[in-house]
N, C-alpha and C positions, 0 to 999 in steps of 0.2 A: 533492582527496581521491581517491586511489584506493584500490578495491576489487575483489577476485579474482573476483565475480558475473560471471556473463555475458550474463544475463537484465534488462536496467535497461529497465525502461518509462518513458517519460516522458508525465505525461498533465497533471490539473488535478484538485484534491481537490471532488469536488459533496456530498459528507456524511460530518460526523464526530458518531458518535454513541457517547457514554459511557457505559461501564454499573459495575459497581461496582467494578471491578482494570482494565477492558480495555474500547478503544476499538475502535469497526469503521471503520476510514477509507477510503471510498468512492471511486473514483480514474476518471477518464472519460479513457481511451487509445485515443481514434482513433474512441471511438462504444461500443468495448465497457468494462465495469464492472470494476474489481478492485479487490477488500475485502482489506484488510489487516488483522488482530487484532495491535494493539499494547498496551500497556501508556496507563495514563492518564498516567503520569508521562513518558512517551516523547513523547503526544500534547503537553503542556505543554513541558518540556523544550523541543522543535522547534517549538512556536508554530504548531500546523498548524490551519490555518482553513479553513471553503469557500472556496473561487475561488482559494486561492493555487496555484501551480505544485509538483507534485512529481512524484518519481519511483520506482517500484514494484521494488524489487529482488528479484530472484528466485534462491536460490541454493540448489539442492539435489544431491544427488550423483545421487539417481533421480527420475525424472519418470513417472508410469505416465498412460496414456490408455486411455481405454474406446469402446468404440465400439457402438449399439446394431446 
C-alpha cells in the first residue's frame, strides 16, 4: 500500500477502548503513547487488538507546537 503521509509511526497497540461511535487506540512508539480516535467500525473492520503491531499515520498540511 502506498500512502502520500509522511509521518508513519510504527509502534505496537497497548489499549483499545470503545465508546459509543469512536475508539481511542493507544499506540506505544519507542516508549512514548499516541492515541488515535477512530471510528468502532474502523476498529473492527482492521481487527485491531492489544499487542498487535501497527502503525500511527500522521497526515496533516499544518503541524502547530507550543512551547511553555
Amino acid at each position: 500500500m502506498k500512502i502520500s503521509a509522511r509521518n508513519v509511526l510504527k509502534g505496537k497497540i497497548v489499549e483499545v477502548t470503545k465508546g459509543a461511535t469512536t475508539s481511542h487506540v493507544r499506540i506505544d512508539v519507542g516508549g512514548t503513547i499516541v492515541t488515535a480516535s477512530i471510528t468502532n467500525e474502523a476498529v473492527e473492520d482492521l481487527g485491531l487488538v492489544k499487542g498487535m503491531s501497527a502503525s500511527a499515520v500522521i497526515k496533516s498540511s499544518d503541524v502547530m507546537i507550543a512551547v511553555d
